[in-house]
C-alpha positions in Angstrom: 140.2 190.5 123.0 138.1 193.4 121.5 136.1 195.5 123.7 132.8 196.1 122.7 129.6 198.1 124.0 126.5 196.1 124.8 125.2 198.2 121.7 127.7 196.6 119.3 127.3 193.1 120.8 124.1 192.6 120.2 123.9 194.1 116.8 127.0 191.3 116.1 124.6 188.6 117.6 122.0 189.4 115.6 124.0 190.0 112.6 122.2 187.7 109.7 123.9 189.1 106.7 125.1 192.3 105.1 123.2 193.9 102.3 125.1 195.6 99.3 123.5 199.1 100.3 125.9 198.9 103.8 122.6 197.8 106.1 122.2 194.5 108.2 120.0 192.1 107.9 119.2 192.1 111.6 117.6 189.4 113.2 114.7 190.3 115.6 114.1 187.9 118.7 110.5 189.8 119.9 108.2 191.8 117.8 105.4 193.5 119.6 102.2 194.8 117.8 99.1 196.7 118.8 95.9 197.6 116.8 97.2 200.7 115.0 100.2 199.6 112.9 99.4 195.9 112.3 96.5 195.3 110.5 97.8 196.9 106.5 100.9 194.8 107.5 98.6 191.5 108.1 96.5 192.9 105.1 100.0 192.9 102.8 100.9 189.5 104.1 97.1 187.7 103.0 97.1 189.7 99.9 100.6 187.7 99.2 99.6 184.4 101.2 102.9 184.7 103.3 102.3 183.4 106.5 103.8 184.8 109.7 107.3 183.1 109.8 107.8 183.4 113.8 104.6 183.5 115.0 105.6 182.4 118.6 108.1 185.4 118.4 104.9 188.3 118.4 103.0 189.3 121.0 100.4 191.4 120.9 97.8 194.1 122.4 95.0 196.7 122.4 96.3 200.5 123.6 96.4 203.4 121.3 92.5 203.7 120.7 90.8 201.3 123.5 88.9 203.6 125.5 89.4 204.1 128.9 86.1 204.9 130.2 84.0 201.9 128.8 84.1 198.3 129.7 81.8 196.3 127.8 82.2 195.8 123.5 80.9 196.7 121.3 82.3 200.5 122.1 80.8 203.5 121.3 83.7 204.1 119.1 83.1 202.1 115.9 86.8 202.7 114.9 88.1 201.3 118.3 85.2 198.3 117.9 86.8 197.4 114.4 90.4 197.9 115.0 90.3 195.6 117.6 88.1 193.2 116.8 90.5 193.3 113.4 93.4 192.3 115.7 91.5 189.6 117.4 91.0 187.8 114.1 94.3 188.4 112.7 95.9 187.1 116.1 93.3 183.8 115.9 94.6 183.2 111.7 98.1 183.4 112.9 98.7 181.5 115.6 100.3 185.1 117.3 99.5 185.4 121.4 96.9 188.0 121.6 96.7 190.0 125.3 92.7 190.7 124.8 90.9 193.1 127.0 89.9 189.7 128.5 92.8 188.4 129.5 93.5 190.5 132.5 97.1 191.2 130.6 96.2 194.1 128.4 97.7 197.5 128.1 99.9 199.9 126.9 102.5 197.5 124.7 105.5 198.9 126.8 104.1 198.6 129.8 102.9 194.9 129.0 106.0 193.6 127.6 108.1 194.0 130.6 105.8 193.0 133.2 105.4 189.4 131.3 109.0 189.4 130.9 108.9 189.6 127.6 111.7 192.1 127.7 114.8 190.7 128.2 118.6 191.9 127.8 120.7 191.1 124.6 117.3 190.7 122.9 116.4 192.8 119.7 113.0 194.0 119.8 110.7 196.1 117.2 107.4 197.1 117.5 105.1 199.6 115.3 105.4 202.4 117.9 108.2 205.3 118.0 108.6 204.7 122.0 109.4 200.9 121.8 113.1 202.3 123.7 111.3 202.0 126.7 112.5 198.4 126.3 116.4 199.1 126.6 116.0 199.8 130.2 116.7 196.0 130.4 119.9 196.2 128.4 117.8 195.2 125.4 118.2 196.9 121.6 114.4 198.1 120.4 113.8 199.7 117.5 110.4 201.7 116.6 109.2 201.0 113.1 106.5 201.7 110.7 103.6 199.4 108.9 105.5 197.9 105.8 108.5 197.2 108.8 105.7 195.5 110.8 105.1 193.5 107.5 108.1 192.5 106.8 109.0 191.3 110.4 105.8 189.1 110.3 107.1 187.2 107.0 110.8 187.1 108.1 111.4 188.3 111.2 114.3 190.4 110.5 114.7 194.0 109.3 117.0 196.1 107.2 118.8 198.6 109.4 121.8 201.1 109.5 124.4 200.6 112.5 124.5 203.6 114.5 126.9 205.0 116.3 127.1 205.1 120.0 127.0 207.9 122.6 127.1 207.3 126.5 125.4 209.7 128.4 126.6 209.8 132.3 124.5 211.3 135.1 126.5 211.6 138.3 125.9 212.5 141.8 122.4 212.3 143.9 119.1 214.3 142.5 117.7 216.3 144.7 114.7 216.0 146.5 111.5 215.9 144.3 113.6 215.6 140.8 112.1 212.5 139.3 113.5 210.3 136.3 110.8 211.9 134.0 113.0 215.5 135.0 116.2 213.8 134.1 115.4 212.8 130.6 113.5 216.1 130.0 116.7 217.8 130.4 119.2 215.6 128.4 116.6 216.6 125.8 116.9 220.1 126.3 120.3 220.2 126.3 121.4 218.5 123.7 118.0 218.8 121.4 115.2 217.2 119.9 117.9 216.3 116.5 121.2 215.7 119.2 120.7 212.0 118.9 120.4 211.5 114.9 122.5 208.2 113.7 123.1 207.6 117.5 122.3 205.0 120.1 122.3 206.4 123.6 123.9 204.3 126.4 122.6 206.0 129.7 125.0 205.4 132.7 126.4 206.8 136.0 125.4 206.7 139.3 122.1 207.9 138.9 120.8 205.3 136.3 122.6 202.5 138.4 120.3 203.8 141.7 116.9 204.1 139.1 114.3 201.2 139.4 113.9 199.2 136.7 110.6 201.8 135.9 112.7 205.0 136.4 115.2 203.5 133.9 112.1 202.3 131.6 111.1 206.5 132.2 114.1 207.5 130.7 114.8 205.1 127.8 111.1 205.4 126.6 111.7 209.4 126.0 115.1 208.5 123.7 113.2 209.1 120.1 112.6 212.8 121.3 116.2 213.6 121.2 116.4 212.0 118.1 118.4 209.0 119.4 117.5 205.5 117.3 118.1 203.5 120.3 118.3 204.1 124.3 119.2 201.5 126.8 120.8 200.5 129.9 123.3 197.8 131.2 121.9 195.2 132.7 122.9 194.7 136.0 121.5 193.1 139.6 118.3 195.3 138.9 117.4 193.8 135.8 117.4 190.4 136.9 115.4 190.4 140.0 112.6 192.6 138.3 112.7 189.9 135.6 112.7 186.5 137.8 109.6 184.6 138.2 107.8 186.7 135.3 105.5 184.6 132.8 107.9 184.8 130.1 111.2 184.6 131.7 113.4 182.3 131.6 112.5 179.3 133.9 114.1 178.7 137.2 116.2 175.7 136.3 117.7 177.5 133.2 117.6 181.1 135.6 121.5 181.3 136.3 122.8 180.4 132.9 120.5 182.9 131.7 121.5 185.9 134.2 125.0 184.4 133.1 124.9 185.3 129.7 122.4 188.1 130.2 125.6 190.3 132.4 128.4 189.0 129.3 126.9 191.3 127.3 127.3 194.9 129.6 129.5 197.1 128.2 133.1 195.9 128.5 135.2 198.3 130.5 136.9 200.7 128.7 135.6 199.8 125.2 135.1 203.0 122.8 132.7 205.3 122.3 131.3 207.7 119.3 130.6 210.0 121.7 131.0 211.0 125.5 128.3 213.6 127.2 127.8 213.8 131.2 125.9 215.7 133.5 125.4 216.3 137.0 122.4 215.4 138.7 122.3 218.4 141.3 122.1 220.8 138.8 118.3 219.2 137.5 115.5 220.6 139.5 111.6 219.9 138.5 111.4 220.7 134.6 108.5 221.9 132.6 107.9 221.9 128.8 106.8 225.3 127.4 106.8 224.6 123.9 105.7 222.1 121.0 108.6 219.6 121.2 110.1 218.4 124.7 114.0 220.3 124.1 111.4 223.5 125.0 111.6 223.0 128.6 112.8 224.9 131.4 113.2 224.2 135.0 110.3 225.7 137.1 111.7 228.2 138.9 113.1 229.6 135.7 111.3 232.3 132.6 110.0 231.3 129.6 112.4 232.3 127.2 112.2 235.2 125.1 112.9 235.4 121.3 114.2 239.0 121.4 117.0 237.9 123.1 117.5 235.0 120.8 118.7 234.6 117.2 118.0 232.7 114.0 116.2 229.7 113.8 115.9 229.4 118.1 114.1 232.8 117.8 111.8 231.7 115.1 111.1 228.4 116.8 110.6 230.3 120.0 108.4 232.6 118.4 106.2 230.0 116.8 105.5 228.0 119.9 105.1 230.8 122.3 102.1 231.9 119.6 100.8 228.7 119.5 100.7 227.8 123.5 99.5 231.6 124.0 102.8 232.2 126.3 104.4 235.5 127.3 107.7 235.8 126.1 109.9 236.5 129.8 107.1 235.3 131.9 107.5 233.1 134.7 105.8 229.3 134.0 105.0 229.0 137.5 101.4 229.9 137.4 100.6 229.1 134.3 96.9 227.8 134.6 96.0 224.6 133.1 92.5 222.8 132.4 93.5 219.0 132.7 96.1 217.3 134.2 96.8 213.4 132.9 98.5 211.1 134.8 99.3 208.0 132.6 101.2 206.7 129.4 103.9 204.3 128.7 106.2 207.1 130.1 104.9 207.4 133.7 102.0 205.2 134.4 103.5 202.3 136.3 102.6 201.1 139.3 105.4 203.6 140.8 104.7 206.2 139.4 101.0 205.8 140.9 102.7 205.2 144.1 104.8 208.2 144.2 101.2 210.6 143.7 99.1 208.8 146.2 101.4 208.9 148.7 101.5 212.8 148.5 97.9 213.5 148.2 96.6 213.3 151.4 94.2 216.0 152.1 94.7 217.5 149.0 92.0 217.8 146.4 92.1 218.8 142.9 91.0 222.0 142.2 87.2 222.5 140.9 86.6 223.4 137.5 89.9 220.7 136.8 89.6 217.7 134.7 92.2 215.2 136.1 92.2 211.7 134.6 94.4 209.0 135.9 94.9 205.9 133.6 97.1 202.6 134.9 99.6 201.3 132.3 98.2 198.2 132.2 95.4 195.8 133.6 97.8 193.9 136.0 99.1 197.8 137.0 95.5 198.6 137.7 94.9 195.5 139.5 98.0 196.1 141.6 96.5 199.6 142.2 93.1 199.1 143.8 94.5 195.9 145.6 96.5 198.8 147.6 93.5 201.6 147.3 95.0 203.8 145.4 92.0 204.1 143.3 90.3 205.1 146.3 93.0 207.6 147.2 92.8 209.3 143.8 89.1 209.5 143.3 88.8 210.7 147.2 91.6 213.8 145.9 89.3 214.4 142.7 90.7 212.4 139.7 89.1 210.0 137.7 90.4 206.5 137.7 90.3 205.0 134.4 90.3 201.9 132.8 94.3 200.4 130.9 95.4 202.0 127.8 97.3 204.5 126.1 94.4 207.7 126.8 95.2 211.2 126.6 98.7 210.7 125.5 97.8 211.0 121.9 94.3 211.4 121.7 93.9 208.5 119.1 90.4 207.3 121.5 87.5 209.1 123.3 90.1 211.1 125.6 90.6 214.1 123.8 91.3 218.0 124.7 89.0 220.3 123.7 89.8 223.6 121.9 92.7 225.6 123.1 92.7 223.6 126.8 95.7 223.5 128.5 96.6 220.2 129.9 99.5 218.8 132.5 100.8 216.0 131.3 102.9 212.8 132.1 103.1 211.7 128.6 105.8 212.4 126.3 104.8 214.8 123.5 104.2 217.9 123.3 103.6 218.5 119.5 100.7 220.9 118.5 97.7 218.8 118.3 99.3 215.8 120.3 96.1 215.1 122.5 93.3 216.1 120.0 92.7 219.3 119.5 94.4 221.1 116.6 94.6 223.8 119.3 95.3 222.0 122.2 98.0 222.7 124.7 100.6 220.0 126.5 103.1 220.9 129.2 105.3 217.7 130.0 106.3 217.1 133.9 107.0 214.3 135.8 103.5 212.7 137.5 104.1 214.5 140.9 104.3 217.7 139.1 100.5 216.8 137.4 99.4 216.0 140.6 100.5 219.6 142.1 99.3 221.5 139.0 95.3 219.6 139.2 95.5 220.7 142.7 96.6 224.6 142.3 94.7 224.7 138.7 98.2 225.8 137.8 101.9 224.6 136.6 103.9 225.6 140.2 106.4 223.3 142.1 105.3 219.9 143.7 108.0 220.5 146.7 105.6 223.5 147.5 102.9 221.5 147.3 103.2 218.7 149.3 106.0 219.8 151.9 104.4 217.9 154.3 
């Protein structure tokens, strides 16, 4: 019998037909949508009078542009007013499930999706936003797509895609203390680059994806498209089923066993091929830090920025360019780089975990005055899960701001914007030149702990130093 990757088995499940320019007509079990991307796709579909085909398949809910810092509609924001109240009625037309700012359900669509169990292994899964990996933590294939994609799943839920090929990435060994998931996938970026993963899916593995939580894994996957990887997932395994039992949308009890059944046939089979092979070992990550305007520019913080005189070719020029544009000093040391905002948040680090991990660390610490720090909960249920164990009060006590569920600072597309040339610590997962508002603004990636130690110094320096007690 063949032996197949979990990659290649679910592409041959979902397998609907071949098309005669060499790409599949892939069937799509979940489509998720949020206020940004769907409503020229719903627009194409009335202007056609195609009705949605699955609508029981699409889930959707408000993120990229619902502000954070307001409760009660209409916003202040007549952009975020329309946009979602846009949703709401395409939603109602359509018969699609609709996770309101009402429902107590809303958030960040990545965030959402697995806590309602939505996710699921062997399942494809597309949504209208680049970081829609986060899903193949569960062993599940998601694709990020754009608007006429979004359309075209709405009228036939399927889509047009390449097959890729398949590289397994192996971390091995035990991290060390205060190296976080969010440091992991920061430096498979930065070693194999922001283009490494073109025509690739990436099948993390070793020993320290098998000991991540379910979130840690989610971490890791979400961060895939900046390596350039079209896919990123993880094997389900004992993990993945006990985060997913007794969710909303899981499967039911009675059925629960067949399901986990099924679910583990489609893990990699031992000893099937791959494209490509790549491993690292998990002592050699320590805490990493972005200095640049993609996230391959990272370094670990004990180490220099680097310098372009000692570089050549297009790594000089790109060097050059971003150390001009985040005002850096080439050969200069990133601890003590000062910083004006720190944001905790984003559907790369702001689970219930991650929150966990900070408030546990900041007693007696404050953050520093004359620092905006802004912490915003994945999701509603996150943020109820939150103040049910007074975090809230544990982070506004230190200094940050507690915020209402959404996608925030991450990329600026709402209220929570940086202002000129600000500097801001970051949890999110771009760094690009203008990512979080500004045309000049500045974004150094780190994992939340790192945030947490750089509001409270004013600074980029090393969490162990910070809380070592």
């Amino acid at each position: 019998m063949e032996k197949l990757n979990l990659f290649q088995k679910v592409w041959k499940q979902h397998n609907v037909g071949q098309l005669e320019n060499g790409q599949t007509q892939l069937f799509v079990g979940r489509h998720l949508i949020h206020e940004v991307t769907s409503p020229q796709a719903f627009g194409m579909l009335r202007e056609k009078n195609i009705p949605v085909r699955y609508p029981e398949r699409t889930f959707a809910t408000v993120d990229h542009i619902v502000p954070t810092d307001e409760v009660n509609e209409p916003y202040s924001d007549p952009l975020a007013d329309a946009m979602i109240r846009e949703l709401r009625k395409n939603c109602d037309d359509t018969g699609v499930t609709f996770f309101d700012v009402s429902s107590g359900k809303q958030g960040i669509v990545h965030v959402v999706g697995p806590e309602q169990g939505l996710t699921q292994p062997g399942m494809t899964i597309a949504c209208g936003d680049s970081h829609t990996f986060t899903h193949g933590a569960f062993g599940a294939i998601a694709f990020g797509v754009g608007t006429s994609q979004v359309r075209d799943l709405l009228a036939t839920q399927t889509l047009a895609l390449s097959p890729l090929k398949v590289r397994r990435i192996e971390v091995n060994g035990e991290l060390p203390p205060g190296v976080y998931a969010k440091d992991v996938i920061l430096h498979i970026i930065r070693k194999l680059g922001v283009n490494g993963g073109t025509g690739y899916a990436y099948e993390y593995a070793g020993s320290v994806f098998d000991n991540f939580s379910m979130e840690e894994r989610m971490t890791a996957c979400n961060m895939s498209i900046e390596g350039g990887a079209r896919v990123g997932y993880v094997n389900p395994d004992k993990k993945t089923y006990d985060f997913l039992k007794g969710k909303p949308y899981s499967p039911s009890l009675d059925n629960w066993q067949k399901s986990v059944d099924a679910w583990s046939s489609l893990a990699s089979d031992e000893g099937c091929d791959y494209d490509d092979f790549v491993q690292f070992e998990a002592s050699d990550i320590s805490p990493t830090v972005t200095w640049g305007i993609n996230p391959s520019q990272a370094i670990f913080i004990d180490e220099n920025i680097p310098d372009p005189h000692k570089q050549s070719g297009s790594e000089a020029s790109s060097t050059t360019e971003a150390l001009e544009y985040m005002k850096l000093e080439a050969g200069a040391p990133i601890k003590g780089t000062p910083v004006d905002v720190a944001f905790i948040g984003s559907c790369t680090n702001g689970r219930i975990s991650d929150l966990e991990e900070v408030a546990s660390k900041l007693n007696g610490h404050k953050v520093k005055t004359g620092i905006k720090a802004i912490i915003v909960p994945g999701s509603q249920i996150v943020s109820k899960i939150a103040e049910e164990k007074g975090l809230d009060v544990i982070f506004k006590q230190a200094g940050f701001e507690w915020r209402n569920a959404g996608c925030s600072m991450c990329l600026a597309m709402n209220p929570d914007k940086l202002i000129g040339d600000q500097l801001c610590a970051s949890s999110s997962n771009r760094n690009f030149k203008g990512r979080q508002g500004s045309p000049t603004g500045r974004t150094m990636l780190m994992s939340p702990l790192m945030v947490a130690a750089a509001a409270i110094r004013g600074e980029i320096c090393d969490s162990r130093e910070v809380f070592s007690n």
